[in-house]
C-alpha positions as CSV (number, residue, x, y, z in Angstrom):
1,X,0.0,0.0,0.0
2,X,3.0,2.2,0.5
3,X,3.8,2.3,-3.6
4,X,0.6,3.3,-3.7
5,X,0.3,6.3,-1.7
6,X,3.4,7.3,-3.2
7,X,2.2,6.9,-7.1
8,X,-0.6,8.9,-6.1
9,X,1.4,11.9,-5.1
10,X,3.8,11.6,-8.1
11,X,0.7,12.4,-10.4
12,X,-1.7,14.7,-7.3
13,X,-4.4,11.9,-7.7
14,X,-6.9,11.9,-4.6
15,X,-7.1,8.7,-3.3
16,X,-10.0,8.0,-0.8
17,X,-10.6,5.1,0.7
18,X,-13.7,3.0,0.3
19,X,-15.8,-0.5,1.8
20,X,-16.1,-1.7,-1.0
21,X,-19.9,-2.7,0.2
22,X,-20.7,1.1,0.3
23,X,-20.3,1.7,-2.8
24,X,-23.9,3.2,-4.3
25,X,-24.9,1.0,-7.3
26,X,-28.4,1.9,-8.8
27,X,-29.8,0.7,-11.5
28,X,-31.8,4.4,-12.8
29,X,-27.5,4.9,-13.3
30,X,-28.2,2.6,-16.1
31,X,-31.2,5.5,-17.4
32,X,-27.7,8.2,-18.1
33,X,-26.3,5.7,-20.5
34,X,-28.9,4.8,-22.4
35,X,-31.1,7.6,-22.7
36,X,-28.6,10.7,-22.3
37,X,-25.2,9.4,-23.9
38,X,-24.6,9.7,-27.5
39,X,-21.8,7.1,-27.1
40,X,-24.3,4.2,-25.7
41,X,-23.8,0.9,-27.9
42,X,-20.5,2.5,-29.5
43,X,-17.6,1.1,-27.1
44,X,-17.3,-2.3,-25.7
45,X,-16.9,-0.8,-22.4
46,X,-19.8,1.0,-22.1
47,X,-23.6,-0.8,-22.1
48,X,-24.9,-2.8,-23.6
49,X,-21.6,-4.5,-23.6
50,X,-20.3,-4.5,-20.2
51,X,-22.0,-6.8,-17.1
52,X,-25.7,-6.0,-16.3
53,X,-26.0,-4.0,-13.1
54,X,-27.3,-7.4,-11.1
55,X,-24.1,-9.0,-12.2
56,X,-21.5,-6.1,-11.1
57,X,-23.8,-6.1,-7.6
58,X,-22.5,-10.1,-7.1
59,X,-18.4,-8.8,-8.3
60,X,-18.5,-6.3,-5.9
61,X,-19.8,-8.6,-2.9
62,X,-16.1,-10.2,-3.3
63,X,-14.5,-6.9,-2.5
64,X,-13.6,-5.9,0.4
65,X,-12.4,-2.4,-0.4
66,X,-12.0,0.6,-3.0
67,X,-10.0,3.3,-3.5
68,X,-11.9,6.6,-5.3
69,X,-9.4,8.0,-7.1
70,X,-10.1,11.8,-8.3
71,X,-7.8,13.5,-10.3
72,X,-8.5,17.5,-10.6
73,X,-7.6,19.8,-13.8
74,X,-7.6,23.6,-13.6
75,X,-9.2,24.1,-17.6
76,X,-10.1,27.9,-16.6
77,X,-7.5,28.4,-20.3
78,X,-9.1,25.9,-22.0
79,X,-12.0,27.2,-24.3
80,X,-14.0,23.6,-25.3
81,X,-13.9,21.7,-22.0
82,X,-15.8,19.0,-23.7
83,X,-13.4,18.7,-26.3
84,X,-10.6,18.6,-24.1
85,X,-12.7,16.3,-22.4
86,X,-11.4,13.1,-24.4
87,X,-7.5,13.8,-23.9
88,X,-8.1,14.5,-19.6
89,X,-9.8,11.5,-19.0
90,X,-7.5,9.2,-21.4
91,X,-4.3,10.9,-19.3
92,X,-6.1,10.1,-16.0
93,X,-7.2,6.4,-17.2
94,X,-3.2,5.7,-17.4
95,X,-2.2,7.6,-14.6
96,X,-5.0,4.8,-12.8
97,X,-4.0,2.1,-14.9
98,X,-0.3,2.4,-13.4
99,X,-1.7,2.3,-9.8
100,X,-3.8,-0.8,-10.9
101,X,-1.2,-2.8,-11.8
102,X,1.3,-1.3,-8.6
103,X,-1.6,-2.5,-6.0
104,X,-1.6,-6.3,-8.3
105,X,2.2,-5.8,-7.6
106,X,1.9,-5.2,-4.6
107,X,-0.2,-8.7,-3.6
108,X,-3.8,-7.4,-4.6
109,X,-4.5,-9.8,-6.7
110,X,-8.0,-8.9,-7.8
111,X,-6.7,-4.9,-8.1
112,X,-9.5,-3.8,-11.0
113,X,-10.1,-0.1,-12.2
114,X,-12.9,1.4,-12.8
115,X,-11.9,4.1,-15.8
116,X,-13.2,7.8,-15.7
117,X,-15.4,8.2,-18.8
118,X,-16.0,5.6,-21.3
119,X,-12.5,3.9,-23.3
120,X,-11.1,6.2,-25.8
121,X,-8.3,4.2,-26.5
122,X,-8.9,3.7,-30.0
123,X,-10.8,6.2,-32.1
124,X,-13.0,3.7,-33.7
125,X,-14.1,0.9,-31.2
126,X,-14.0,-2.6,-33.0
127,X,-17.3,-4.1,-31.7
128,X,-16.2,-7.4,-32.9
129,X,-13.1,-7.6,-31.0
130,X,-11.3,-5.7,-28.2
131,X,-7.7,-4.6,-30.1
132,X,-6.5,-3.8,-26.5
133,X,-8.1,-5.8,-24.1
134,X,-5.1,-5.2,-21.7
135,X,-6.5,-1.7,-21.5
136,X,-10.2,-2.6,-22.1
137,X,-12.0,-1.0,-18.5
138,X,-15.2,0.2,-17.7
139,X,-16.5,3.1,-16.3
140,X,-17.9,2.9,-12.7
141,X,-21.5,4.5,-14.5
142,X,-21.8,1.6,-16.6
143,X,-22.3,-0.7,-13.7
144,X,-24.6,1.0,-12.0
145,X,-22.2,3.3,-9.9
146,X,-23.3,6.6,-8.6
147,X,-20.2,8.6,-8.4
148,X,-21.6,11.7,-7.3
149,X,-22.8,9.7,-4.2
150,X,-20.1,8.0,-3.4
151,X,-17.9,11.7,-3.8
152,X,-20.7,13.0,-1.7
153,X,-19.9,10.5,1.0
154,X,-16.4,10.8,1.1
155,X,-17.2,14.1,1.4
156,X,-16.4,15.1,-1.6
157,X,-18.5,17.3,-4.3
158,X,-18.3,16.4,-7.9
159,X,-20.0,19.8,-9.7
160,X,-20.7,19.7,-12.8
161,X,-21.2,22.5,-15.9
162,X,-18.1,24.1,-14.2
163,X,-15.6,25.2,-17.2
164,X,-12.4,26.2,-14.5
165,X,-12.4,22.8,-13.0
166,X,-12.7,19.2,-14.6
167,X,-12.7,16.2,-12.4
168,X,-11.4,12.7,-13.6
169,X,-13.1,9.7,-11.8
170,X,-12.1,6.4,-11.1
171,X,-13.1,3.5,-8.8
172,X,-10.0,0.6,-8.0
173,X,-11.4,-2.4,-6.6
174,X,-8.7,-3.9,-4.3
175,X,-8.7,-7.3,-2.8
């Protein structure tokens, strides 16, 4: 646990921890991605293609804990925030990535991330076939997750529609 409090500074990621049995999974989380996303059905880390919410409710009963993992960018200079969107969370994703494979490393065998934003690894996603499956995660939303709740109970506020200050997202299950 020691590499990982010390990744986490090397990159100012906010790592709080979590039982991973208070994590808030609901299933009107499942409502956001299908009716509100215009990238539902286009990544095979995002629904329809990931585990139903039922099934990630049974994975998470083998966890014992989390780690929320928040990672903060000042884009007060930036004029499109959503289009800067993309390149923020795919930076954040392998800043997370890194600490995923340092907890497996480090004996947690089961270490899995939950990505901020849906995979935007490759610009075109192959539905037929993952060409990275070693870098093929899930957001924490297509589960079921209610990040704002579980920021909100860590004490945490996630605000939205704010163009000075984007916040990355991520969930590692550790075991």
């Amino acid at each position: 646990m020691r590499t990982l409090l010390k990744r986490h500074r090397k990159w100012e990621l906010r790592l709080i921890f979590l039982k991973a049995g208070d994590i808030p999974i609901e299933n009107r989380i499942a409502l956001k991605c299908a009716y509100g996303c215009r990238g539902y059905g286009k990544r095979l880390s995002c629904p329809p293609y990931v585990m139903s919410i039922d099934e990630f409710r049974k994975v998470i009963r083998e966890y014992s804990s989390a780690l929320l993992l928040v990672d903060e960018y000042d884009t007060s200079g930036i004029q499109d925030v959503l289009e800067a969107w993309s390149g923020l969370r795919k930076d954040s994703f392998h800043k997370m990535l890194e600490l995923e494979q340092e907890a497996f490393r480090e004996g947690f065998t089961f270490a899995h991330l939950l990505r901020p934003g849906s995979c935007n690894e490759c610009e075109i996603c192959n539905l037929e076939k993952c060409i990275k499956p070693e870098m093929r995660r899930f957001a924490p939303e297509a589960v079921g997750i209610n990040v704002q709740k579980a920021m909100e109970e860590a004490g945490l506020v996630l605000e939205f529609c704010k163009p000075e200050k984007t916040s990355c997202v991520g969930i590692l299950l550790l075991e």
